[in-house]
N, C-alpha and C positions, 0 to 999 in steps of 0.2 A: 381198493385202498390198502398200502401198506402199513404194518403196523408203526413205523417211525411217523409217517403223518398221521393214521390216529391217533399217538400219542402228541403230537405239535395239537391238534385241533381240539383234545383233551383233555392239556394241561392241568388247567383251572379247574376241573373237576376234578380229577386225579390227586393233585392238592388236597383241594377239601378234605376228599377222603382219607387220606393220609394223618391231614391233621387230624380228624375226629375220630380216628383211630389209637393215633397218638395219645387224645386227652384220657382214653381210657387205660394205654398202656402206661403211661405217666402215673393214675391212679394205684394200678397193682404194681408197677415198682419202689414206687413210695410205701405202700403199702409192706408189701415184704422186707424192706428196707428196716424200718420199725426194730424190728427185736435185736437186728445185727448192731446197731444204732445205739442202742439201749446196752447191749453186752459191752462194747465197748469201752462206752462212759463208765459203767459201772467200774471196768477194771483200770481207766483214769484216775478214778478215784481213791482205790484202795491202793493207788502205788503212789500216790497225795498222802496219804492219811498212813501209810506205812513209813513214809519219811515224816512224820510228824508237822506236817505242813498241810494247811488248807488249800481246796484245787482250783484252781484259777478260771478263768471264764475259758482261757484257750483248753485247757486240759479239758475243760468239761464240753467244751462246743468241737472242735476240731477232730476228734476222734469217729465222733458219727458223720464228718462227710465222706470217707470214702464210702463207706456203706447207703450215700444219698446220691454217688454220682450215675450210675444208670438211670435214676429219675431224674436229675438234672439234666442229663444230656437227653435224655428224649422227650423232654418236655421244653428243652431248646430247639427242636429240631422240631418239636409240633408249633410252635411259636413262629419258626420260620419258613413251614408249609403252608401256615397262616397268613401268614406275612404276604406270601408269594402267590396265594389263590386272590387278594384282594388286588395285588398288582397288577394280573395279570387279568380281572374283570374290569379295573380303570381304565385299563389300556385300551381293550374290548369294547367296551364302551365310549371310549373318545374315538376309536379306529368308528361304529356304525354312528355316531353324532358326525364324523365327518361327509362322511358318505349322501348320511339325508340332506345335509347342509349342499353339498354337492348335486344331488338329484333337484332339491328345491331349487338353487340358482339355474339349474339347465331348464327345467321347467318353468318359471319369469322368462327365462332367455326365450325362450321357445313360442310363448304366449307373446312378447313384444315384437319377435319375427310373425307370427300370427297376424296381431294388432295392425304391423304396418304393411303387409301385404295386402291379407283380405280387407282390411277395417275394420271397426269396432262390433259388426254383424257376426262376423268370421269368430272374434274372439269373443262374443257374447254367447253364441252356438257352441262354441267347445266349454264353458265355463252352466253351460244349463245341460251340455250331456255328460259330466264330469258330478253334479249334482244329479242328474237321473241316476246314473250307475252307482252313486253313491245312498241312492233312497232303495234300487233295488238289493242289494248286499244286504240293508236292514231290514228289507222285509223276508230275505232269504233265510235270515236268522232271529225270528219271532220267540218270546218268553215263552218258551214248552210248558215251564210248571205254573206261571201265571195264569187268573181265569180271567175270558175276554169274553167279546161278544162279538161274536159270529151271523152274517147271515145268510143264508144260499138260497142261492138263486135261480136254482132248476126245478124248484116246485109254482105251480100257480100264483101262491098267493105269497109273499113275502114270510118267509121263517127267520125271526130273530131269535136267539138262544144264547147261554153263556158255557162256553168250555173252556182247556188248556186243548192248546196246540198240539198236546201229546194226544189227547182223548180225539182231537180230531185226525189225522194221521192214523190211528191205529183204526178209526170205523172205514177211510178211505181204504185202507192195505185189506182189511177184512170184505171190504163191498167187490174190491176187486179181486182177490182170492177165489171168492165163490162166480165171478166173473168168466174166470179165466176155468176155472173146475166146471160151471154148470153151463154155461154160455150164454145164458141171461140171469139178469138180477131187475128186481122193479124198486120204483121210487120207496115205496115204504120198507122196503128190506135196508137201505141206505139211512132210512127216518130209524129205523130199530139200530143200530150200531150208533146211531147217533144218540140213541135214548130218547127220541123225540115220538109225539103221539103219531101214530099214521094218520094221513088224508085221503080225502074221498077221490076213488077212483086210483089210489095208491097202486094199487095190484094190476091193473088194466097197462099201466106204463111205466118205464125203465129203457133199460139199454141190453141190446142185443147186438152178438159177438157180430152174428152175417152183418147187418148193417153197418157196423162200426166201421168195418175192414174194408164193404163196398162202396159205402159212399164220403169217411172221413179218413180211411188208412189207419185206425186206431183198431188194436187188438186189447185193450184195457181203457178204462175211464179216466181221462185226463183228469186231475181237480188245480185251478188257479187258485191263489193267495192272495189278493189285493186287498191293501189296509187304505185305508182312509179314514181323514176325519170331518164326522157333520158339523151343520154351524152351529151347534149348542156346544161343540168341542168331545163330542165322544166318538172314540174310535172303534173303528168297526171294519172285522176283516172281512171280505166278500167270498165266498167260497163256489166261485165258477166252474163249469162242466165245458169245455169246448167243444166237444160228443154230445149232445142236450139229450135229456129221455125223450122215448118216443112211445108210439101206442104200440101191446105187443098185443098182435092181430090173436095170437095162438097160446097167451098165457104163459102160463111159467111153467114149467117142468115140475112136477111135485117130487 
């Protein structure tokens, strides 16, 4: 990318910046401004009051602008960086409102070629996998720091529990760490990153690397995320093994 179109494509920031740079250099020359300002008028005054005449609003006002025009002028010039950063995100913003309005009409356009080819099947199937792919995106992205209720489903008997998404993820990354280090791991080593009590016969089964690799092509423990809701209306993410533990004939490695 050359640097003339980085600049075209970062205007409106560039701007910005500009201006809120300005608002502070606007400050310290105002600032500094002050005493030149002040000298000035004073000697307004005493050339008033040396001719025996009182000094007029010009004599007293007009002598401190030169001494205010560096803040004036770049505090006109922050004013119209200002000016120019907001034009040119309206612009930006009417150019991608056009665009979606554009995608939206080709997409109706698209869905009524649909409707009258296949029939109302054709356009009912694309509008229920347009609604799948739109439930998986949201389950792709689950409240990490929320607590929910979890339950997995590669032990025996049903384990419900409440965690964050983060707490779950980080026992999954740690089960398979020592996975991929030790070559087996068992069910209640997965119950312990979980903070969950271990089960009977916990030790006896788990997942093992040779297996994984011989009979599913997995060199790590897969875990699935499906959320659902029961009929009392509580939602509940299911935390699936497509690898399932099995019995390890030879125990664990100590």
């Amino acid at each position: 990318m050359t640097l003339t179109k980085w600049i075209k494509e970062n205007t409106a920031a560039l701007l910005s910046a500009v201006g809120a740079i300005g608002v502070a250099a606007t400050a310290v020359l105002a600032a500094k401004a002050v005493p030149k300002a002040e000298d000035a008028i004073w000697l307004a005054r005493q050339e008033a009051l040396a001719r025996d005449e009182r000094p007029t609003w010009r004599e007293t006002v007009l002598p401190a602008v030169p001494a205010y025009l560096p803040a004036i002028a770049m505090g006109a010039g922050t004013i119209g960086c200002i000016l120019g950063a907001n034009a040119l995100n309206r612009r930006q913003q009417a150019a991608l409102t056009s665009a979606y309005a554009a995608l939206e009409a080709a997409f109706q356009t698209y869905r009524e070629k649909a409707a009258m080819l296949g029939g109302s099947e054709l356009d009912g199937a694309i509008a229920e996998a347009d609604e799948r792919e739109r439930a998986d995106r949201e389950d792709d992205n689950p409240p990490w720091d929320e607590t929910q209720t979890f339950y997995l489903s590669c032990a025996e008997k049903p384990i419900f529990f409440e965690r964050t998404m983060e707490e779950i993820m980080a026992a999954e990354y740690c089960i398979n760490r020592n996975f991929v280090l030790r070559g087996n791991v068992t069910l209640n080593e997965l119950l312990t990153f979980l903070r969950l009590e271990p089960v009977e016969d916990g030790e006896n089964i788990g997942w093992d690397q040779y297996i994984g690799e011989s009979l599913y092509g997995y060199s790590w423990i897969d875990f699935v995320h499906r959320h659902y809701t029961t009929d009392d209306g509580l939602t509940v993410c299911a935390i699936d093994t497509p690898f399932p533990p099995h019995s390890l004939s030879e125990g664990v490695d100590e």
